[in-house]
MARGU-429909 format. One record per residue (C-alpha): residue number from 1; residue in three letters; x, y, z. Coordinates in nm, 3 decimals. Example, Ala and Ser with C-alpha at 12.3 -4.5 7.8 and 13.67 -1.06 7.14 Angstrom:
% MARGU-429909
<atom n="1" res="ALA" px="1.230" py="-0.450" pz="0.780"/>
<atom n="2" res="SER" px="1.367" py="-0.106" pz="0.714"/>
***
This chain:
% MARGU-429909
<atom n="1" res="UNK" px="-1.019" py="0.655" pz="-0.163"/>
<atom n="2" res="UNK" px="-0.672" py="0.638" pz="0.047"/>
<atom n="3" res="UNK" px="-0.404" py="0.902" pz="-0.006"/>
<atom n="4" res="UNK" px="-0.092" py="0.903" pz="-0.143"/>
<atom n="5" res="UNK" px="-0.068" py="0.772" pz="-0.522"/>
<atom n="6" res="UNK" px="-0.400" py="0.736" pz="-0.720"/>
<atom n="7" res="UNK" px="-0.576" py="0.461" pz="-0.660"/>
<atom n="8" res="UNK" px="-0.865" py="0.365" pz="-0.869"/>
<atom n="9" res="UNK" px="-1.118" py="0.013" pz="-0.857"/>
<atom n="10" res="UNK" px="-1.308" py="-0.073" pz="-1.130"/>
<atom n="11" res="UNK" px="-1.727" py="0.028" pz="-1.081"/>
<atom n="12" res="UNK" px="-1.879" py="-0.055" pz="-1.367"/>
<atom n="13" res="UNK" px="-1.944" py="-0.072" pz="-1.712"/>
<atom n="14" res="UNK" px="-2.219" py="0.107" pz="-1.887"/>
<atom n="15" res="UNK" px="-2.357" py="0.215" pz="-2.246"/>
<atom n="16" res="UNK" px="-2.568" py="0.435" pz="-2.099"/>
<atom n="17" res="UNK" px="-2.473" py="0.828" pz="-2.089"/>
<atom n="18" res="UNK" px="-2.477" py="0.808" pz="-1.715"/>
<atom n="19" res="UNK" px="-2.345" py="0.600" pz="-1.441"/>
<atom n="20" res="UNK" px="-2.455" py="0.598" pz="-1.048"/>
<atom n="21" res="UNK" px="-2.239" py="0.532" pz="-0.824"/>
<atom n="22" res="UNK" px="-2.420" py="0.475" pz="-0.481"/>
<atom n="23" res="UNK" px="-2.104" py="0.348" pz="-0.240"/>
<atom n="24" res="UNK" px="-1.966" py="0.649" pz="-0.164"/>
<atom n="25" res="UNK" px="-1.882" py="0.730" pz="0.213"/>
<atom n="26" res="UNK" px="-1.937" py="1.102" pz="0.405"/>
<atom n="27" res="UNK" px="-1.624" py="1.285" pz="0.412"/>
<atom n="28" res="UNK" px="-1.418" py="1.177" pz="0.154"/>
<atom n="29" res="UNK" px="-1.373" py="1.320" pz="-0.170"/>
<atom n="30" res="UNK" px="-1.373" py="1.093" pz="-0.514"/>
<atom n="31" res="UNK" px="-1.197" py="1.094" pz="-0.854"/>
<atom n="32" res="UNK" px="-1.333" py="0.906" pz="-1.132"/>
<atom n="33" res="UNK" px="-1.121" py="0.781" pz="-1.445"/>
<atom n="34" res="UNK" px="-1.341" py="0.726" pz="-1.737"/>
<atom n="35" res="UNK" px="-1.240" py="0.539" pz="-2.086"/>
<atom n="36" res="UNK" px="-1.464" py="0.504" pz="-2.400"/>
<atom n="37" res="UNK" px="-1.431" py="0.246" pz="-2.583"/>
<atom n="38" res="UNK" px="-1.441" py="0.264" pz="-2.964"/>
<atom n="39" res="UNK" px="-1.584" py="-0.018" pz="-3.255"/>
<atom n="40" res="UNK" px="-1.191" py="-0.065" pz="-3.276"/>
<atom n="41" res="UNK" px="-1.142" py="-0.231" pz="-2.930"/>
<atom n="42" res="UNK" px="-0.907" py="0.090" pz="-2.848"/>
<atom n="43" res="UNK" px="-0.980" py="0.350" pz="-2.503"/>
<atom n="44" res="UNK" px="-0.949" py="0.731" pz="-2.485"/>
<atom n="45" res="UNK" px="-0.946" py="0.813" pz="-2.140"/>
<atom n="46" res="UNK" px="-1.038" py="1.094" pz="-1.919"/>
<atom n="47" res="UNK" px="-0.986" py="1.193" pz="-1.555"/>
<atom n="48" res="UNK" px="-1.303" py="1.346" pz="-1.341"/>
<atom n="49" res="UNK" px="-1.126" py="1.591" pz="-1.172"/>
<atom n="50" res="UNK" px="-1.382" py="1.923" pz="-1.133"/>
<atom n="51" res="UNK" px="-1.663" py="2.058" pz="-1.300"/>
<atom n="52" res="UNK" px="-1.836" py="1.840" pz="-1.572"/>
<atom n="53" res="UNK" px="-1.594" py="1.896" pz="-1.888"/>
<atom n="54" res="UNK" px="-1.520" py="1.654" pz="-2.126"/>
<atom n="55" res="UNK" px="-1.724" py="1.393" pz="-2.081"/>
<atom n="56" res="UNK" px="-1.617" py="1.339" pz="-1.662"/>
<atom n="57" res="UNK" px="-1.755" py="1.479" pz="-1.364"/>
<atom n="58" res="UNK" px="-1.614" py="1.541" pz="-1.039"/>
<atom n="59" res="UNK" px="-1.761" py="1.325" pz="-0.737"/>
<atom n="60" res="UNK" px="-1.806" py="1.429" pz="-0.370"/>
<atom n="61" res="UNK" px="-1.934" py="1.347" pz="-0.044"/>
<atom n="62" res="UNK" px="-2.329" py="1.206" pz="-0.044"/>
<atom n="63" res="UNK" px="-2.442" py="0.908" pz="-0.105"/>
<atom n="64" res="UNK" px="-2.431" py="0.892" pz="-0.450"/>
<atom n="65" res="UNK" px="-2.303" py="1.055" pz="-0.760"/>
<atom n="66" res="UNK" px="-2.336" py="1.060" pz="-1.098"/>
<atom n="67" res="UNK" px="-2.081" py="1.019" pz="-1.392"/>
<atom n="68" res="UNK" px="-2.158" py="1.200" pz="-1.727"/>
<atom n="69" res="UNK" px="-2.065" py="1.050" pz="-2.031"/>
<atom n="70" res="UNK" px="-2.248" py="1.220" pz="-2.271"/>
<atom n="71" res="UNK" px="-1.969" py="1.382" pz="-2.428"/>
<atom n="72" res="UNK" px="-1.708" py="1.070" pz="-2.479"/>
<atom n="73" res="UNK" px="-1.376" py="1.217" pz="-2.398"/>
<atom n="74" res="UNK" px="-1.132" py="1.274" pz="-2.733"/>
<atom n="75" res="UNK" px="-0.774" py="1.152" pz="-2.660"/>
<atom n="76" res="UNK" px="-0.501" py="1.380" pz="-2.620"/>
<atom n="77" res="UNK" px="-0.232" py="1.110" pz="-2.723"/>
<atom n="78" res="UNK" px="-0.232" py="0.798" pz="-2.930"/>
<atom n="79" res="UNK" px="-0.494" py="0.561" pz="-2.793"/>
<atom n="80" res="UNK" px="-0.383" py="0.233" pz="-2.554"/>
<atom n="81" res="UNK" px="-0.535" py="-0.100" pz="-2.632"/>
<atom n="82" res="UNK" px="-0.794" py="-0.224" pz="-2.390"/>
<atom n="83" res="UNK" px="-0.671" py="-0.409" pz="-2.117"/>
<atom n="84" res="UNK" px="-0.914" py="-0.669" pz="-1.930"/>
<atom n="85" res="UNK" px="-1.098" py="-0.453" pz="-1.628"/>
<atom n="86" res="UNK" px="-0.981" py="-0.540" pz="-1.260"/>
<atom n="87" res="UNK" px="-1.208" py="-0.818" pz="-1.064"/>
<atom n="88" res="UNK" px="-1.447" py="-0.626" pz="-0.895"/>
<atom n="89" res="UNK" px="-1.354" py="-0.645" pz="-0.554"/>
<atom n="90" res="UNK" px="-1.617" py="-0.738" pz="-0.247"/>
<atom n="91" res="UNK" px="-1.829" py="-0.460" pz="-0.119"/>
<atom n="92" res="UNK" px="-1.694" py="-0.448" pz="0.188"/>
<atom n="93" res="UNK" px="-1.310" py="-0.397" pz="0.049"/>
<atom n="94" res="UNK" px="-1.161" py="-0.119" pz="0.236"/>
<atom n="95" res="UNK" px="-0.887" py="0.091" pz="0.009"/>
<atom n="96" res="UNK" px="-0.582" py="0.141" pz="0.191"/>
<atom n="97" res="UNK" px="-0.370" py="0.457" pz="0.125"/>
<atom n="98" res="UNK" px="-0.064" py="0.404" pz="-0.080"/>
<atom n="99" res="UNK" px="0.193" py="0.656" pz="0.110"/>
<atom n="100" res="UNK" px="0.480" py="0.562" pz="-0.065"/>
<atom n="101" res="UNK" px="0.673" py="0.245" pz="-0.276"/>
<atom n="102" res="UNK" px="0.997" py="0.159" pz="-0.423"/>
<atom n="103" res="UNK" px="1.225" py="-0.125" pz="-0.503"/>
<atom n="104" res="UNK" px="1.535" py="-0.276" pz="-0.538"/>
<atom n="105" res="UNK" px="1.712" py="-0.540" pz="-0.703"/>
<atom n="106" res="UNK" px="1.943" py="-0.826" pz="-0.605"/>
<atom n="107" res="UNK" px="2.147" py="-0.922" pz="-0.896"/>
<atom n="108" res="UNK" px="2.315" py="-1.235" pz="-0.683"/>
<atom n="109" res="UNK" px="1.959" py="-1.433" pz="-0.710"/>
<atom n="110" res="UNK" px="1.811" py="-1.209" pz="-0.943"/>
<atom n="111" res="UNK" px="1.506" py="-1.121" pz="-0.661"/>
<atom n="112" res="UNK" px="1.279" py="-0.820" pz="-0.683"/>
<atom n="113" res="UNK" px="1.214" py="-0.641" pz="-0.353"/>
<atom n="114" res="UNK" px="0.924" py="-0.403" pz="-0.307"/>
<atom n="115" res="UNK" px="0.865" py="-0.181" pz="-0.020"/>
<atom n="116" res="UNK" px="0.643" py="0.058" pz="0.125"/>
<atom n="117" res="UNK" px="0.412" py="0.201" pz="0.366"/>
<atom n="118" res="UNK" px="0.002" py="0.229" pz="0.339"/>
<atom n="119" res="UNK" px="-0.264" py="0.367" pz="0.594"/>
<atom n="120" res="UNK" px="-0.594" py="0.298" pz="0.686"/>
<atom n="121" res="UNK" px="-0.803" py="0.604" pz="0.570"/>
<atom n="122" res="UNK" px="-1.130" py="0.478" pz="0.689"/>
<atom n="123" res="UNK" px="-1.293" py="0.496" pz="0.980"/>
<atom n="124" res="UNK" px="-1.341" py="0.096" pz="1.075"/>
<atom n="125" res="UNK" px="-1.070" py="-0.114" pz="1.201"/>
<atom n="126" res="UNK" px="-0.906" py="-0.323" pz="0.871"/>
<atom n="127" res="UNK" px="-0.738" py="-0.695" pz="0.912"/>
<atom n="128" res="UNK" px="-0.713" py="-0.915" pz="0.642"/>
<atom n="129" res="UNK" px="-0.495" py="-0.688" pz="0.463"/>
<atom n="130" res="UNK" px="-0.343" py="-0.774" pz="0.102"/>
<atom n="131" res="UNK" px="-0.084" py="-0.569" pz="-0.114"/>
<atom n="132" res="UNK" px="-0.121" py="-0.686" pz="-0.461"/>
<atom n="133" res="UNK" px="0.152" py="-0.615" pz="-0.756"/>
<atom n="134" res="UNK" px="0.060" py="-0.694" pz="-1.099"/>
<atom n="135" res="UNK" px="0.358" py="-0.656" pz="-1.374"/>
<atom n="136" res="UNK" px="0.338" py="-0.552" pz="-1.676"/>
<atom n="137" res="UNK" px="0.586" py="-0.586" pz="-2.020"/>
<atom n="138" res="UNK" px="0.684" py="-0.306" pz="-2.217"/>
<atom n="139" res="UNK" px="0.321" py="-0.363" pz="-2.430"/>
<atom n="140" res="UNK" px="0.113" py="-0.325" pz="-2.104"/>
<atom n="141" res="UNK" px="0.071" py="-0.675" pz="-2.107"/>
<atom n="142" res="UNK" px="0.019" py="-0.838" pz="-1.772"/>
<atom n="143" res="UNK" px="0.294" py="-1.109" pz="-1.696"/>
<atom n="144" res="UNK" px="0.213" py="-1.197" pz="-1.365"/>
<atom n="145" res="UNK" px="0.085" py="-1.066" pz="-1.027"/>
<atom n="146" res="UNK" px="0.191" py="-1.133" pz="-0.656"/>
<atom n="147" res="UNK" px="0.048" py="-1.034" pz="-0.334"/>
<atom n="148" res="UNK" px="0.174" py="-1.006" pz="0.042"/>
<atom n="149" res="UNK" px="0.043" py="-0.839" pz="0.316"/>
<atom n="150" res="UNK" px="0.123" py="-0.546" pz="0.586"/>
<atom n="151" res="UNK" px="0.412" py="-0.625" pz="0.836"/>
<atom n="152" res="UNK" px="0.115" py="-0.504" pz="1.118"/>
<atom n="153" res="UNK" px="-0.180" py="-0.762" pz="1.115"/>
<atom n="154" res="UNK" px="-0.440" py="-0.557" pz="1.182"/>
<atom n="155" res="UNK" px="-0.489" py="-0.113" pz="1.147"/>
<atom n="156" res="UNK" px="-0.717" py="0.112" pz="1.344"/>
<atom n="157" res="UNK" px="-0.818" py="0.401" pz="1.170"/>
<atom n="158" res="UNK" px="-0.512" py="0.656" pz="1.065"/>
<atom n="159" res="UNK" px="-0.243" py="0.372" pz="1.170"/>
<atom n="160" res="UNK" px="0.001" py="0.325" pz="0.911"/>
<atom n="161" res="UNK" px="0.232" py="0.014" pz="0.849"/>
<atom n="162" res="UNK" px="0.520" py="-0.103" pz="0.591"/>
<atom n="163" res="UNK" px="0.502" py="-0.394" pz="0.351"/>
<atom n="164" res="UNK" px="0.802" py="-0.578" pz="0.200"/>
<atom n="165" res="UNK" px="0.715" py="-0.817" pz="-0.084"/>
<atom n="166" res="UNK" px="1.003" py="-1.021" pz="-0.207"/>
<atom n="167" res="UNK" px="0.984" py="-1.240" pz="-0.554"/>
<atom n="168" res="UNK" px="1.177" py="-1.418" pz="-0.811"/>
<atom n="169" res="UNK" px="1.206" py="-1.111" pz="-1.083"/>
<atom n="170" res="UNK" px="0.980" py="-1.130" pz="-1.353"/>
<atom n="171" res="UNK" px="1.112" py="-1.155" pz="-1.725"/>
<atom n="172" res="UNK" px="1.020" py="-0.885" pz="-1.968"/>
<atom n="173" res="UNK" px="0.936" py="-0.669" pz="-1.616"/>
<atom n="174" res="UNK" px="0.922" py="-0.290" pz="-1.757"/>
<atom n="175" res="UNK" px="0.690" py="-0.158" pz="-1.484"/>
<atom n="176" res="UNK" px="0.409" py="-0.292" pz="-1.199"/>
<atom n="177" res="UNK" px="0.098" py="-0.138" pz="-1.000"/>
<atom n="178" res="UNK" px="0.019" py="-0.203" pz="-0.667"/>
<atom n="179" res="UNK" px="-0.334" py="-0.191" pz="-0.478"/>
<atom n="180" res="UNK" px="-0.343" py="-0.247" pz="-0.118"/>
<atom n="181" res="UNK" px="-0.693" py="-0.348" pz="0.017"/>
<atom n="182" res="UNK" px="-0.849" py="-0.444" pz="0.374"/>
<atom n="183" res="UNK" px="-1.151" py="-0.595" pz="0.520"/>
<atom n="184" res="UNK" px="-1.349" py="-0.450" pz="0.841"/>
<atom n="185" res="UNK" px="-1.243" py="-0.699" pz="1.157"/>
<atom n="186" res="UNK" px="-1.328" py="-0.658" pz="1.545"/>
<atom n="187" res="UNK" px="-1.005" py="-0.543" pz="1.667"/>
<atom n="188" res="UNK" px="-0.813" py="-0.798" pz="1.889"/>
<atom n="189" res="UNK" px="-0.623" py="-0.736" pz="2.205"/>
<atom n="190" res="UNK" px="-0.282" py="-0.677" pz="2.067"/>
<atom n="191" res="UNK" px="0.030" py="-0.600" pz="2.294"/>
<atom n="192" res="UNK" px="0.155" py="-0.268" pz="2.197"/>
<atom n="193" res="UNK" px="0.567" py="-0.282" pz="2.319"/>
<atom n="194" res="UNK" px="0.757" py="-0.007" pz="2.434"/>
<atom n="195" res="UNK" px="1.024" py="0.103" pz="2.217"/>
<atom n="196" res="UNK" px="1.262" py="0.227" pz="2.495"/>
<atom n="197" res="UNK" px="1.541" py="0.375" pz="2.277"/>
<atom n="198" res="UNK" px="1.685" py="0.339" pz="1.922"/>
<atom n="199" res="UNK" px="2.037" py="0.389" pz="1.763"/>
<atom n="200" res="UNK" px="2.148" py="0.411" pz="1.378"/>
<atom n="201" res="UNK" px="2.515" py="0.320" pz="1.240"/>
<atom n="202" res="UNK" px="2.732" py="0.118" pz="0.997"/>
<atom n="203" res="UNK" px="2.977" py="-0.135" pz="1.057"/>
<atom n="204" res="UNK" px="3.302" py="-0.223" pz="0.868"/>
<atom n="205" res="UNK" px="3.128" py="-0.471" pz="0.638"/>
<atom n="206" res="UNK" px="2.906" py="-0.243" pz="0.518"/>
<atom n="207" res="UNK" px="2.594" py="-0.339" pz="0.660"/>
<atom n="208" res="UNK" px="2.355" py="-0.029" pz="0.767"/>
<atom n="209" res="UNK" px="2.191" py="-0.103" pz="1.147"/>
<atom n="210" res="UNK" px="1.896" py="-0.014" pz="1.369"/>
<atom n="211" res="UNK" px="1.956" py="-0.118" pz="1.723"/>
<atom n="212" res="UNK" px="1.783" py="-0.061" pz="2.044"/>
<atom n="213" res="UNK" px="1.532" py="-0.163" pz="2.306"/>
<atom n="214" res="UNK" px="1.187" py="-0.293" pz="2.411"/>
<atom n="215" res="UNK" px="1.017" py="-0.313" pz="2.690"/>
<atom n="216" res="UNK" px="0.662" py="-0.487" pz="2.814"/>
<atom n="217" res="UNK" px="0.482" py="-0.276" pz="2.977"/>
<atom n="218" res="UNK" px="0.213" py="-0.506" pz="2.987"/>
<atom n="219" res="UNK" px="0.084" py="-0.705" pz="3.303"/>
<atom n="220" res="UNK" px="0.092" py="-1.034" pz="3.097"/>
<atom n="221" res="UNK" px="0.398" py="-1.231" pz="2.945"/>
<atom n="222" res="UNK" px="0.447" py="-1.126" pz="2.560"/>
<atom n="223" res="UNK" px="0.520" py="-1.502" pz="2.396"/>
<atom n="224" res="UNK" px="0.663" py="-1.370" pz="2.078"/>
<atom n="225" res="UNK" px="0.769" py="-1.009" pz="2.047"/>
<atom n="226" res="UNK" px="0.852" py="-0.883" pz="1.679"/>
<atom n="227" res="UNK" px="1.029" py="-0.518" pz="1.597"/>
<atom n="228" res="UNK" px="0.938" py="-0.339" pz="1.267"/>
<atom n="229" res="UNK" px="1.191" py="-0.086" pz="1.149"/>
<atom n="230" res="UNK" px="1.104" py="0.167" pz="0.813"/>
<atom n="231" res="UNK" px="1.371" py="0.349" pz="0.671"/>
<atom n="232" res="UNK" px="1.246" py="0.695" pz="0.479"/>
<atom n="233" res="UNK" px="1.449" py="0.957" pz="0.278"/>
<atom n="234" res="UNK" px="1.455" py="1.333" pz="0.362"/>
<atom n="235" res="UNK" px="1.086" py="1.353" pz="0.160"/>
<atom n="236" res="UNK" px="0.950" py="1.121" pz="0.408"/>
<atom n="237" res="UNK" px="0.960" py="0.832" pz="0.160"/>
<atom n="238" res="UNK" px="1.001" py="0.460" pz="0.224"/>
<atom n="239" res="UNK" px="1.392" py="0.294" pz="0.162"/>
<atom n="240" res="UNK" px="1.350" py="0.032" pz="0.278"/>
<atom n="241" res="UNK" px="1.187" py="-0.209" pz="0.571"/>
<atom n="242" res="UNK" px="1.339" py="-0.445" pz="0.824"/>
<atom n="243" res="UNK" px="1.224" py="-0.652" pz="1.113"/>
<atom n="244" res="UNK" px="1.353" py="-0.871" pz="1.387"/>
<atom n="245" res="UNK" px="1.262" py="-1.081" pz="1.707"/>
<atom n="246" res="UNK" px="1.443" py="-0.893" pz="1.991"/>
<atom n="247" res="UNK" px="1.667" py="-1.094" pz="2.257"/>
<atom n="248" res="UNK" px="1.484" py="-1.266" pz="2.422"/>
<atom n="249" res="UNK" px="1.129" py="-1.281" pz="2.251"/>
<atom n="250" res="UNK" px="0.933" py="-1.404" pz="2.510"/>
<atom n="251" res="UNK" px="0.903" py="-1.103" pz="2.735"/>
<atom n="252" res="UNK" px="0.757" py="-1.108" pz="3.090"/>
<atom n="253" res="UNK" px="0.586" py="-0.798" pz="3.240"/>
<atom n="254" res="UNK" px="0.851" py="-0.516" pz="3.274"/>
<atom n="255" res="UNK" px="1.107" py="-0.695" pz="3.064"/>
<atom n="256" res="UNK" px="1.338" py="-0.553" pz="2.848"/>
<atom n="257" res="UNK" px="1.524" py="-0.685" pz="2.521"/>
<atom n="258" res="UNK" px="1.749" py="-0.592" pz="2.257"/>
<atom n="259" res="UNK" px="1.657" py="-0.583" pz="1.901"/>
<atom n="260" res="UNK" px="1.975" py="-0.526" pz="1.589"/>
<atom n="261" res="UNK" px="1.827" py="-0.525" pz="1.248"/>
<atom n="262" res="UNK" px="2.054" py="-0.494" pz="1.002"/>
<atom n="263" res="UNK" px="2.038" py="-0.395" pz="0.647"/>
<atom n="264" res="UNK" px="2.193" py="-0.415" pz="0.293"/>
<atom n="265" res="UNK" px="2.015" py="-0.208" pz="0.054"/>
<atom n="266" res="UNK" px="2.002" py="0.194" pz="0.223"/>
<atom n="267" res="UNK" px="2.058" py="0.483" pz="0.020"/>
<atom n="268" res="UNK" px="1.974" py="0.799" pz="0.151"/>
<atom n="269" res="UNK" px="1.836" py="0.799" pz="0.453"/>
<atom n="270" res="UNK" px="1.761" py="1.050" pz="0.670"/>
<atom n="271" res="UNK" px="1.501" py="0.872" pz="0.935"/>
<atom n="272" res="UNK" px="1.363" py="0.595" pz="1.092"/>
<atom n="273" res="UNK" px="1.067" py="0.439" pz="1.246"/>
<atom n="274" res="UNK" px="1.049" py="0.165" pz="1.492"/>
<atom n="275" res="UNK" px="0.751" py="0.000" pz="1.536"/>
<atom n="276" res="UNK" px="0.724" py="-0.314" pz="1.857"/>
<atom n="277" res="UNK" px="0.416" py="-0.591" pz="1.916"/>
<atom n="278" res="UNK" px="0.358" py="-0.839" pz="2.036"/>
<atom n="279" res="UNK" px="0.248" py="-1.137" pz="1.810"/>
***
């Protein structure tokens, strides 16, 4: 499920040729990565991507579908050691789309920063949201995991929001996953602000800036407004992601503030996207 990078959750393990899998929802289209295991402990894996061939099959809308492992899948490259299999998450996890990720270092406190943007696919409202990273050493060993959550609280379906996680950088990091997951909520009255106009530029220090305005257009007093800025590259990729309480944040009906979020890590980019609520 989602779009963007692959994203695959564990289903189930079984020694029989064939596996079921009856959660799948109308109108979206499935992938299925399949491993063996052999009496060594080791995994050849295979990706279900078209026609049965090779020991996968490719899924589709229905209700259910059906996995053949009859022929187990020969590796085209030296097999990987088994890693444990992910929790199995709760039936009602929603998937969010991974759209994009990156990150970048600080070498003054030795901090990792990752950023990016997901979307809700689906077509129920998602709160609870959670963006997990698990890191991994140069052996595929895990050596630690972290989670955060999306800078908007809740997502109606086809809304998209950043994430920025930030973390003491793990030693022995070579390379990390992410998985960002939701939970169906009744959506709450949230005040959507007006972002009334927006303005890019850096100053002599070196500091990269998004300024601009907000407005309430609201009939009720916003207590505590918050802006969200993304930064992409040409491709439409994340940079990197800001956000600020505008001046004042407590905003009556028809007020106006000023936001200025300012920024130290920005190579590259070509757009922006600024996002107001009202907390």
């Amino acid at each position: 499920m989602g779009t963007g990078y692959g994203v695959y959750v564990f289903k189930a393990e079984t020694e029989q040729p064939t596996l079921t899998d009856s959660y799948l929802r109308p109108g979206l289209t499935y992938q299925y990565r399949v491993g063996a295991v052999t009496s060594k402990g080791e995994v050849a894996l295979a990706w279900a991507d078209g026609a049965t061939s090779g020991g996968a099959a490719s899924m589709s809308t229905g209700s259910t579908a059906a996995v053949s492992l009859a022929s187990p899948p020969q590796p085209t490259a030296p097999p990987v050691r088994v890693t444990p299999a992910p929790t199995p998450l709760p039936p009602d996890t929603i998937i969010l789309g991974l759209l994009s990720a990156t990150d970048y270092a600080n070498d003054v406190d030795n901090t990792l920063t990752i950023v990016g943007e997901v979307r809700n696919d689906s077509q129920l409202d998602v709160g609870d949201t959670a963006v997990a990273v698990t890191f991994y050493a140069d052996d595929s060993q895990v050596i630690g995991e972290v989670s955060g959550t999306t800078m908007l609280r809740e997502l109606a379906p086809g809304v998209r929001s950043p994430f920025m996680i930030t973390l003491p950088r793990p030693d022995g990091l070579a390379n990390y996953s992410l998985r960002a997951t939701g939970r169906p909520v009744s959506r709450d009255r949230r005040t959507d602000l007006s972002v009334v106009n927006t303005r890019r530029f850096e100053d002599n220090t070196g500091f990269y800036h998004v300024a601009g305005v907000v407005e309430n257009p609201e009939d009720e007093r916003v207590e505590q407004a918050r802006v969200i800025v993304t930064l992409y590259d040409r491709a439409g990729r994340v940079v990197n992601v800001g956000f600020a309480y505008p001046r004042p944040a407590s905003l009556a009906a028809g007020e106006r503030a000023d936001f200025d979020i300012a920024f130290t890590y920005y190579p590259k980019v070509f757009s922006h996207m600024a996002l107001a609520v009202g907390d």
